[in-house]
Structures are given as C-alpha cells and as structure tokens.
C-alpha positions as CSV (number, residue, x, y, z in Angstrom):
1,X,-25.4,-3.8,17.0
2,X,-21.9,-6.0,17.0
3,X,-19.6,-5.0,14.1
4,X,-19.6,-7.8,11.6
5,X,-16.3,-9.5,11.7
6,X,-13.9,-9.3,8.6
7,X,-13.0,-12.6,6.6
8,X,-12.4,-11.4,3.8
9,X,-10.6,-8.0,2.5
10,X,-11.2,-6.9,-1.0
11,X,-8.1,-4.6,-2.9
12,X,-8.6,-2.0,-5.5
13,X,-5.4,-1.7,-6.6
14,X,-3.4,-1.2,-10.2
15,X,-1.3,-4.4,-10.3
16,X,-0.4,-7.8,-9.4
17,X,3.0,-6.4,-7.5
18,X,0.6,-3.5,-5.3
19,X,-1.7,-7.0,-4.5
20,X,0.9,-8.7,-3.1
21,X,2.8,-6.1,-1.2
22,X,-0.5,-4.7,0.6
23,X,-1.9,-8.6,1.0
24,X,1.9,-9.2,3.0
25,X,1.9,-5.5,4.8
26,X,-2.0,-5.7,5.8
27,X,-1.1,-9.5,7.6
28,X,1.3,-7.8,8.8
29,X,-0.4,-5.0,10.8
30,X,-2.6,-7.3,11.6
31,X,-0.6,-10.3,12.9
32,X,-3.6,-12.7,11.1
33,X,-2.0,-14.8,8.4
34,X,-5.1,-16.6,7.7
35,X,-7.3,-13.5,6.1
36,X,-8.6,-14.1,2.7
37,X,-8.1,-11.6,0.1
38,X,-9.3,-10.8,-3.0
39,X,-8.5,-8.4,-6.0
40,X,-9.1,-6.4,-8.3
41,X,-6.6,-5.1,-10.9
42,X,-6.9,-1.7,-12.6
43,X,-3.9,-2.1,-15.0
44,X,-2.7,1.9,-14.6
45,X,-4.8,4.5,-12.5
46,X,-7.1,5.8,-15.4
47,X,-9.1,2.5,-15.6
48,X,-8.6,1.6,-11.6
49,X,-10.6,5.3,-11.5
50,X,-13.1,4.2,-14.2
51,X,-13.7,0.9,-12.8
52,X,-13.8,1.5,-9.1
53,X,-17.5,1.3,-7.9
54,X,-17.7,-1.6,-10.2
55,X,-14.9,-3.3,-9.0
56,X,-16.1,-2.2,-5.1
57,X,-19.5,-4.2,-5.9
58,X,-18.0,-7.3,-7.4
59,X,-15.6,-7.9,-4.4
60,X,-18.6,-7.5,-1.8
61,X,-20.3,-9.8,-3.9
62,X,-17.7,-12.7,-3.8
63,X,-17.8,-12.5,0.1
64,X,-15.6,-9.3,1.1
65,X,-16.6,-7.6,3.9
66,X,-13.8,-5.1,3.7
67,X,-12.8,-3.3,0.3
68,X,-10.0,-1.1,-0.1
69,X,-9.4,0.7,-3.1
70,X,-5.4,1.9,-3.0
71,X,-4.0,4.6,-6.0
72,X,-0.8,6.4,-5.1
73,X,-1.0,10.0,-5.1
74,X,1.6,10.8,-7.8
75,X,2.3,14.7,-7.9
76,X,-2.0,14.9,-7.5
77,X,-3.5,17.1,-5.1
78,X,-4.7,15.1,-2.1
79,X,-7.5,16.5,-1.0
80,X,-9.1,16.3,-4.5
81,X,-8.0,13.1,-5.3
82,X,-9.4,11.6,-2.0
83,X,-12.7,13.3,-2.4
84,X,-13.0,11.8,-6.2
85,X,-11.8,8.6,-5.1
86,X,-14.2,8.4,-2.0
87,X,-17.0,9.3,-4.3
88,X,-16.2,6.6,-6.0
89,X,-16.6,4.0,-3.0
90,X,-20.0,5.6,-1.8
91,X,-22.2,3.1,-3.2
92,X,-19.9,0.1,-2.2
93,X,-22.1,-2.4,-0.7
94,X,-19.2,-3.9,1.7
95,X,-19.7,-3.1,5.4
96,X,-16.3,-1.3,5.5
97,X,-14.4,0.7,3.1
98,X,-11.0,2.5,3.1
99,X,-9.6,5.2,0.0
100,X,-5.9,4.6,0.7
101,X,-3.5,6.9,-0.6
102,X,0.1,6.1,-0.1
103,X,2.4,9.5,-0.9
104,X,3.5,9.4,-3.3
105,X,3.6,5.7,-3.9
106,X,4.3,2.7,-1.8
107,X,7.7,3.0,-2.1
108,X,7.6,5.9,-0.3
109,X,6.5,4.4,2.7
110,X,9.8,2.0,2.3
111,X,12.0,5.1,2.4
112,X,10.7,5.5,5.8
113,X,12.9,1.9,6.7
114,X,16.9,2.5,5.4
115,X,18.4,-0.2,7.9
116,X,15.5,-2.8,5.8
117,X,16.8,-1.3,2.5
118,X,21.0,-2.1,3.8
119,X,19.4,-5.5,4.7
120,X,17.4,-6.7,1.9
121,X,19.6,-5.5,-0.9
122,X,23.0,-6.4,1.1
123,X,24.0,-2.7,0.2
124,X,27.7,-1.3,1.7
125,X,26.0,1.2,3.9
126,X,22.8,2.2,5.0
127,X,21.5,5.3,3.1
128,X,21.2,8.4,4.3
129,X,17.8,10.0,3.9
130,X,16.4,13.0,6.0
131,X,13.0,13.7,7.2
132,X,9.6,13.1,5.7
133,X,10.4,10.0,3.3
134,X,6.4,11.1,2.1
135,X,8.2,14.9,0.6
136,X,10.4,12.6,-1.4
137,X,9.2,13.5,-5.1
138,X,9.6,10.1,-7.2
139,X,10.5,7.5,-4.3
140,X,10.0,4.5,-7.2
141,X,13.3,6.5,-8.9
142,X,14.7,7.0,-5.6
143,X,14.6,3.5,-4.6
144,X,16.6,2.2,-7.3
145,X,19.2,5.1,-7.2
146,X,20.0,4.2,-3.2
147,X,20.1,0.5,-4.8
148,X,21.8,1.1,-7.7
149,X,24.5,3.4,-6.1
150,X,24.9,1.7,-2.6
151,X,25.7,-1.8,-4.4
152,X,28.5,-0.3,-6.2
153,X,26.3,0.0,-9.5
154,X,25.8,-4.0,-9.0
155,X,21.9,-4.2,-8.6
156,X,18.8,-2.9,-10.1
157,X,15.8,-2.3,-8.1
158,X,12.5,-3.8,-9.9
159,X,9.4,-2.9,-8.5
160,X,7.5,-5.7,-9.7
161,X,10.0,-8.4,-7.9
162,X,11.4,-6.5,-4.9
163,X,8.5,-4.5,-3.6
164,X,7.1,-8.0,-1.7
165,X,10.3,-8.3,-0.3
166,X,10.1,-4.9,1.3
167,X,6.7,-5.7,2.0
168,X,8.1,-8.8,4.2
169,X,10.7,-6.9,5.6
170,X,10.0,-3.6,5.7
171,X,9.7,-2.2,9.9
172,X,6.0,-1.9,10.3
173,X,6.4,0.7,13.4
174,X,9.3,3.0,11.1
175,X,6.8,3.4,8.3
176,X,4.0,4.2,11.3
177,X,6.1,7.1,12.3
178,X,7.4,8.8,9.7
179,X,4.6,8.3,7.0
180,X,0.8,9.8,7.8
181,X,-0.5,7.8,5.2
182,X,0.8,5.0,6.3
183,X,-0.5,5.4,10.0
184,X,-4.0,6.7,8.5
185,X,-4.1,2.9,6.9
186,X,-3.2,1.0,10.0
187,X,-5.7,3.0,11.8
188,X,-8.6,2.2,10.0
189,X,-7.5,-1.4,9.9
190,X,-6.7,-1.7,13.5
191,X,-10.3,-0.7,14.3
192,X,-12.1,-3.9,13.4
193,X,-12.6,-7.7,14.4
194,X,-11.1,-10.3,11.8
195,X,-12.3,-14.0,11.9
C-alpha cells in the first residue's frame, strides 16, 4: 500500500507565535511553500495536555493528514512527558502523527544558530555559547540576555514578535546538528510525500 500523501499538517501547539514559527521552520525543512496548515491553540500547556486527543480529532476532521502536537519540555522529565503526551495522540485518527518536544523550548533550538542571532538583531558581536544549546536551562531568558546585552542594552527580545523571524532565518542544518530534538523532528518529516 502507497503512503497517502500529506496536504495538509495539523499543529497542537500553545500559541499563535509557536503556529507561526513551526508553520515557517516545517516549510522550511521541507522546501514546499504551498502546504496547508491548520491549528490548534492550547493557550499554556495545562489545557494543550487536557485538550490534545480532542484537538488531534478535529484537525483530521478538517482535512489534516498529518497532526503534530508540539509542548516544550520545560525542566519535565522527557521520557515521561513523551510517554503522557503520546498517549495522548493514540486515538488520533490522522494517518501520521508526531509528539514533538523541543528542549527545553524552541528557543533553544535558536541558540544552536549565534551568527543568525548577530544577524537578525544587528548585535556588535556574535555571542559566545558552548556546546549543547539543548543543556541551556531557560533559553527564552537566555535569548533576550544575548539580545539585551550584545545591543548595548538597546533591544528587547519578544518572543511573541521575534521568534518568526528566527524561524525565517534561523540555519536549518546548525539547529540539525547540535539539537536531537530538533533532528528527531526533521526526521519524521522528511520521511513522507507532500502534495
């Protein structure tokens, strides 16, 4: 049997801003700017937990054929939180679903790309970070120090506004190599048809 080509990819995800950064980085990966997406918004990880299968169903219902449900591990233990969460997604009816898990959050996986973060912020120098940018405890709080600090205290790093511009920036092939999660995600997505 031929795998079912994907049109459409549904996203779990917490907020408007994770929508749009993982809608940009997935067409990314992907190099297909005409995928349709749709979403669902859990408005903070308690009712993105509560609301998952549902949400899973209704997205499969309005025509996705991939779902992905995305909740950043923050300080959680991974192995637990991916079992809970994949529990979650057992009953989705969509042909293909993904529990993503970005350590600790999505802005983690931007700390992987400093000469991105020099760029898009127009900072004096590039930052210095070294190793895992995953083992970087609060990389939201880290982001806007390196911001705040390597713009002489001039700019403020908003999540909400500059995450898309990471997203559209951001080195797809530095976040592969220095974030697991990260490579986990283009893995799965790499491994299907889109229309």
């Amino acid at each position: 049997m031929s795998k079912k080509k994907v049109t459409s990819i549904g996203l779990i995800v917490e907020d408007n801003s994770d929508f749009d950064s993982f809608k940009t980085i997935i067409r990314r990966i992907l190099n297909k700017d005409n995928l349709s997406f749709k979403k669902a918004i859990g408005n903070g990880c308690g009712k993105l937990k509560r609301k998952a299968s549902s949400y899973a169903s209704t997205l499969s219902q309005r025509g996705c054929e991939m779902v992905i449900l995305v909740h950043d591990l923050d300080r959680n233990n991974l192995a637990s939180l991916e079992t809970e969460l994949k529990k979650l997604m057992e009953d989705s009816p969509a042909p293909y679903n993904f529990v993503c898990i970005p350590i600790e959050e999505i802005e983690g996986w931007f700390l992987s790309d400093t000469l991105t973060i020099k760029e898009a912020f127009n900072l004096l120098n590039e930052p210095r970070l070294s190793g895992n940018p995953e083992l970087i405890k609060s990389p939201k709080e880290k982001l806007a120090e390196i911001i705040y600090l390597g713009s002489n205290k001039s700019k403020r790093y908003l999540n909400t506004k500059h995450n898309l511009i990471l997203s559209e920036k951001v080195r797809i092939e530095e976040m592969k190599s220095k974030c697991p999660s990260f490579r986990l995600f283009c893995d799965f997505l790499l491994q299907y048809e889109y229309k």
